[in-house]
N, C-alpha and C positions, 0 to 999 in steps of 0.2 A: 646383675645380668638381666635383661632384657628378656621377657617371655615374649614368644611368638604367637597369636590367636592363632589356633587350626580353623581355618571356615569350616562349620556346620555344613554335612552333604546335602545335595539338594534332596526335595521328597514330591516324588511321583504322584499322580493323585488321578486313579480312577473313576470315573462315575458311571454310572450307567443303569438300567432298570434291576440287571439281573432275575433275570424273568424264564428259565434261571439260568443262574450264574454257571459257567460250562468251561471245556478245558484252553479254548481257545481266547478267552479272557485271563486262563493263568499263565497261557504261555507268552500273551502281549507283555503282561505283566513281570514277568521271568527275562524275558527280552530286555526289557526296560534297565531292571535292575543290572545285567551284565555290561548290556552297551553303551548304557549309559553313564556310567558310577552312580548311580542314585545310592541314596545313603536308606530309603525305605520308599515304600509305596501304598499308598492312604488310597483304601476304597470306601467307595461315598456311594450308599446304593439311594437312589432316586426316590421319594415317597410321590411324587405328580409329576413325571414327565412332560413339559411341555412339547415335545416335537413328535411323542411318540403315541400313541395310544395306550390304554391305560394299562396297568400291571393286568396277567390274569390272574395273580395270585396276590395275597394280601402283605404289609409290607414287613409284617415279624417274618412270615416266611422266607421272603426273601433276605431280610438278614442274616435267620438264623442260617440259611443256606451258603451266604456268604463267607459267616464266621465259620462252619465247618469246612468250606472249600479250604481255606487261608491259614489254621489254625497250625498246622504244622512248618510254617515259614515263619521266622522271626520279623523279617524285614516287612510282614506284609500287616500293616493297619488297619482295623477297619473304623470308620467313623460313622454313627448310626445319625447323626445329629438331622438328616432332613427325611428320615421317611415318615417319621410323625406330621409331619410338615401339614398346613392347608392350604399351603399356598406353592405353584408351580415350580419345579427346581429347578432356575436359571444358572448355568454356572456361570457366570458373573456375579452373580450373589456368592454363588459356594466360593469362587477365589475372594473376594470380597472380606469373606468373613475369615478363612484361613490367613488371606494377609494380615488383617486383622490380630491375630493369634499368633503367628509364628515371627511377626514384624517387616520392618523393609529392606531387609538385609538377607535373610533367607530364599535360597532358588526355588521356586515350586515352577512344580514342570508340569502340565496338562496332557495325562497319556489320552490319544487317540487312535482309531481305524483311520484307513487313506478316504473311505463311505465317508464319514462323520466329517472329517477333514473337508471333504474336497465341496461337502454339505454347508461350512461355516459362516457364508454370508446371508444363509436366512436364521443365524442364531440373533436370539435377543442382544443389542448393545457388545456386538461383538466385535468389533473393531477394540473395543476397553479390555478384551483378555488381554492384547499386548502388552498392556499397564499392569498386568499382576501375575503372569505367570509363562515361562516360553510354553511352545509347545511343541510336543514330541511325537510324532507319525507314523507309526506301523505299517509299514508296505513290505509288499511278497516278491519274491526273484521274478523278474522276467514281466513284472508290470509295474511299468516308470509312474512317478508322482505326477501326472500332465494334465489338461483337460480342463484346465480351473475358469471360472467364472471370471470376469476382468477383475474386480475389486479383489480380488484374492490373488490373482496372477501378481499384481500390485506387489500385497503383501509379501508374497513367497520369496520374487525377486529380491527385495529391500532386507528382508528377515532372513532369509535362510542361512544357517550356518553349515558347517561342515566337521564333523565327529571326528576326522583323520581315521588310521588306522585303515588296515588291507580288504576291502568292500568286497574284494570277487573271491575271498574267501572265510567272508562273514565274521573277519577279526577286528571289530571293529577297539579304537582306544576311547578309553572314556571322555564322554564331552567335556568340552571345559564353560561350564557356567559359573566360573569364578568372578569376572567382566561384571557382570550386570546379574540380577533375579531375577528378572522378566525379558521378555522381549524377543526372543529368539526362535528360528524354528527350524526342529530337528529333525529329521529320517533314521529307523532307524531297521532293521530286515527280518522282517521273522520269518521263518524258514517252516513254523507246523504249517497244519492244514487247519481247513475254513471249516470251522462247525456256525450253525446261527440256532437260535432262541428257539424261533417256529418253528427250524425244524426237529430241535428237540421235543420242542412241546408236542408236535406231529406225532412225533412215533411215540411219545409215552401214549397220547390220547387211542392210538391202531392199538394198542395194547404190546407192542415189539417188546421181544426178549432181553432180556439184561445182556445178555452177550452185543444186542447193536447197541444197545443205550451205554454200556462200558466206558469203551472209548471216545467218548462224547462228555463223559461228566466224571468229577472227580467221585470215587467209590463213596465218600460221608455225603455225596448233596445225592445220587440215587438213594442209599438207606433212607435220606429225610423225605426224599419225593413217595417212596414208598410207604414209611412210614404213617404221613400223615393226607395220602392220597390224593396227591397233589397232580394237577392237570388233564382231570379224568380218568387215571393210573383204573 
């Protein structure tokens, strides 16, 4: 009898500063995993941001804030391997080395914002993410993915797939990145609400009560912000 290979699910792969990491990164990330069938999702927190300004915090903290946000999800990984780093985190390099690692046969997906997205023709050698990994696009109801830069309009056209499954009632079916490992680009709805970085770091710095900061951060990354008085707290 003939055994059948089950394909390995594909693995998500966030990055980002985490500066800090907050709840609107875990619900991209929760999106991800449902709409997408991803099989886990690898967070990669940033040691030198090239596009961003620097961390305000240093970059154990930021991991360790990580590993406590994520710590109760099985499916959520986290990979420390570039904040020690001395050299700027291109992700072209991070897919680079993950292909590297998991071979050319595994899907790795590139989770993003529609921002970041709609940001990608001034990434480094980015036209080469197509060669290693699809990417997957977090947009909100009621603001379409449009507006793109010619070189990207390009790509959107030529790449974009389509997830199936019932859109105007957020049911979406799992992509099928069985075809190919790379190359494709997804959409995919998240329906929380928009928290960002600065403005948490804002209100930790005003000194604002745990009751506004709550619902903005997962309860173990305020204990750590607290704890070790982080952002002027």
């Amino acid at each position: 009898m003939k055994l059948t290979r089950v394909p390995e699910k594909p693995i998500g792969i966030l990055g980002g500063t985490f500066d800090p990491v907050h709840n609107a990164h875990l619900a991209l990330a929760h999106a991800a995993l449902d709409r997408l069938g991803l099989g886990e999702v690898l967070w990669i927190p940033a040691g030198q941001p090239p596009h961003r300004a620097t961390p305000r915090v240093a970059a154990a903290d930021r991991l360790a804030m990580v590993q406590a946000a994520i710590a109760s999800e099985p499916r959520f990984q986290l990979d420390a391997s570039e904040v020690t780093q001395q050299t700027p985190s291109y992700t072209v390099h991070t897919l680079e080395r993950l292909r590297r690692h998991y071979g050319p046969a595994r899907p790795l997906v590139l989770l993003m914002g529609a921002d970041a997205f709609l940001g990608l023709p001034g990434w480094h050698r980015w036209r080469e993410l197509f060669d290693l990994a699809h990417i997957a696009v977090a947009t909100r109801p009621g603001f379409p993915l449009d507006d793109f830069a010619a070189p990207l309009a390009e790509e959107f056209v030529t790449r974009r797939r389509h997830n199936g499954g019932d859109p105007a009632h957020c049911r979406l079916a799992s992509a099928d990145f069985s075809s190919t490992p790379a190359g494709g680009i997804y959409t995919f709805e998240l329906v929380a609400g928009t928290v960002s970085a600065t403005e948490v770091r804002g209100l930790i710095a005003a000194h604002a009560p745990d009751a506004a900061l709550s619902p903005l951060l997962p309860p173990a990354v305020l204990d750590y912000i607290h704890q070790h008085s982080l952002y002027g707290h």
